[in-house]
N, C-alpha and C positions, 0 to 999 in steps of 0.2 A: 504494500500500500504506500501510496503515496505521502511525503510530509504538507501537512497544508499548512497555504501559505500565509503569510499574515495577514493579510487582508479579510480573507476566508474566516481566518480566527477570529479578527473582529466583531467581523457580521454575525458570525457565530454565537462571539460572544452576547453583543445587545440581543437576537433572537432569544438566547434564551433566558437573560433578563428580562423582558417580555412577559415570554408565555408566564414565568415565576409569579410577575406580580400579576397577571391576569389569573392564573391558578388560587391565588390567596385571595385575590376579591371574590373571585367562587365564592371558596371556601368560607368567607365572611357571609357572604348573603344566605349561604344555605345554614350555616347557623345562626343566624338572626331569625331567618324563618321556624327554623327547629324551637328557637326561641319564643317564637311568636306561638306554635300551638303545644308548647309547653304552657305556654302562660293563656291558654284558651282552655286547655285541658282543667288547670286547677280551680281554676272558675267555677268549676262544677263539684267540687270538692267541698264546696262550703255550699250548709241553706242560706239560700237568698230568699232576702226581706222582701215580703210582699206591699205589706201596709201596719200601722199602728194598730195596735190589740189590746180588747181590756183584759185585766190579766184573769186567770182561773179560778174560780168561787174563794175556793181553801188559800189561794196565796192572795188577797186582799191585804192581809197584813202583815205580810212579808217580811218587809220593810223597817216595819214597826218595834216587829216581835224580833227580828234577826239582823240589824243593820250590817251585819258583815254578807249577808245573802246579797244588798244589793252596793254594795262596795266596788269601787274602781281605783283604786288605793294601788297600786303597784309596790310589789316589795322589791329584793331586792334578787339582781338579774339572775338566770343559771343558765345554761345551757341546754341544748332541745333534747341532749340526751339527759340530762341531771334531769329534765322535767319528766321525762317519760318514765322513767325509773319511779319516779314519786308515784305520778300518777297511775302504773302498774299496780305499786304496791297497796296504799288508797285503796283502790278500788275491789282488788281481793281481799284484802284487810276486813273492811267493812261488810263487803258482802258473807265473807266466812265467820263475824261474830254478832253479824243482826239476823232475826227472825222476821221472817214476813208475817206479819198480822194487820188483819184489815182493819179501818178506821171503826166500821162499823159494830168489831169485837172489841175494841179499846176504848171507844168513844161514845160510842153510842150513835153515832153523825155517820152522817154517810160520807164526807170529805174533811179532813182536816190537816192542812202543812204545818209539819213540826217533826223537831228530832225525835229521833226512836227514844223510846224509856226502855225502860228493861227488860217488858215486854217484847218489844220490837215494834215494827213499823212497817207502812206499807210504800211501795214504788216512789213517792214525792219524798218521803220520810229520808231511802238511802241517798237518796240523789243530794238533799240537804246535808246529808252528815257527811257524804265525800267532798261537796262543797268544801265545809265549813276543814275539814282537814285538810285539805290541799294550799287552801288559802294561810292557813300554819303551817302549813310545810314549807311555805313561799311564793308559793304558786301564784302569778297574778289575779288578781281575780276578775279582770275581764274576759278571761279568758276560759271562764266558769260559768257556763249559764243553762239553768234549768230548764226543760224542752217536755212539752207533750206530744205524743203522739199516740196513734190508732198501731198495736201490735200486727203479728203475723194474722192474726183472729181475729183482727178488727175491734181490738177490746182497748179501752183508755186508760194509760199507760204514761211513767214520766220517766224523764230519762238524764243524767248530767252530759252535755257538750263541752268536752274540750276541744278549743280553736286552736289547734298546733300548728305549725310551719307546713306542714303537708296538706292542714284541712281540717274539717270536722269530725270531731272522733265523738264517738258514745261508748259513757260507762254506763253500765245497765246490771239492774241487781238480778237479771233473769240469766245472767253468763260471766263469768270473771273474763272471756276473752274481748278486748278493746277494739271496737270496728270502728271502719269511714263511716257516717251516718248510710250511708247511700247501700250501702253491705248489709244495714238490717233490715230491710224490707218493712222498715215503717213508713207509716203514714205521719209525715209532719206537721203538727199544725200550728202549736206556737212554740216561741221559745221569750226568755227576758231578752231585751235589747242591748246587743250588742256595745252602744253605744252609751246608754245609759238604763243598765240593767233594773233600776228601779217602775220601767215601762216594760211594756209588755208587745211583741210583735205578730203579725201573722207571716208563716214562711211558705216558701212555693216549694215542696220536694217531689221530684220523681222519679225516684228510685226505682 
């Protein structure tokens, strides 16, 4: 083979200086777009607010009775993994040392939000008390907010939403395992507001 000559090399050269940066602007735009339905994807990760909701009979006084229920007090930072961990244990925690009992065996009423006694408590009841422990653990507590929904049987049902960095997860005292809201085949209907959890919202899920 021939030696080329320098001129040839040249040419050569800038050619494939070129195609390099035409190859890396590719590559830039197809990950911008990757980008773009990455960040289309997780949109649908979290319930979205429909409209303003009055909040559920039994949590009227919410607020009142538990001011750290509707608290947006941020403590102090951790990590997504240091949070999950918390909120793992939390949520087995509580579900392996409360009893399900209905309002209606404890109360006498047919609805009432409030910690478990010793008795135990029913669905609103665990959700408030992993709240309320998570929020001692450190856990922001925007990022705590109590959700109703219609179960697998269409029966009314609450549930604690943690807002992670991936989405909306639900602890739920019917399983210790921690799902995307979207994974339990509920029916969402309200949850506190996001923004100011002492309101009440209605959410669109279609799970």
């Amino acid at each position: 083979m021939k030696p080329l000559s320098t001129e040839f090399r040249a040419v050569f050269s800038r050619l494939t200086s070129t195609m390099g940066r035409l190859f890396a602007a590719a590559a830039l735009a197809v990950g911008a777009l990757g980008v773009g339905i990455a960040a289309e994807a997780s949109e649908g990760s979290y319930l979205q607010v429909v409209s303003a909701s009055p909040p559920p009979a039994g949590a009227r006084q919410l607020c009142r009775q538990y001011n750290w229920a509707c608290s947006t007090k941020a403590s102090a930072s951790m990590s997504s993994q240091q949070e999950m961990q918390i909120i793992q244990r939390v949520n087995q925690q509580v579900n392996a040392t409360t009893r399900s009992v209905t309002d209606q065996s404890q109360y006498r009423i047919a609805e009432r939000w409030a910690l478990p006694t010793s008795r135990g408590g029913d669905c609103e009841d665990f959700a408030l008390l992993k709240k309320r422990d998570l929020i001692r653990a450190g856990v922001d507590p925007s990022k705590l907010l109590i959700a109703t929904v219609l179960d697998t049987q269409r029966n009314a049902h609450a549930v604690l939403v943690y807002r992670s960095a991936a989405g909306d997860l639900v602890l739920d005292n019917l399983t210790n395992k921690i799902k995307p809201w979207s994974a339990t085949h509920y029916l969402f209907l309200r949850m506190q507001n996001p923004r100011k959890p002492s309101g009440w919202v209605g959410v669109y899920s279609s799970s």
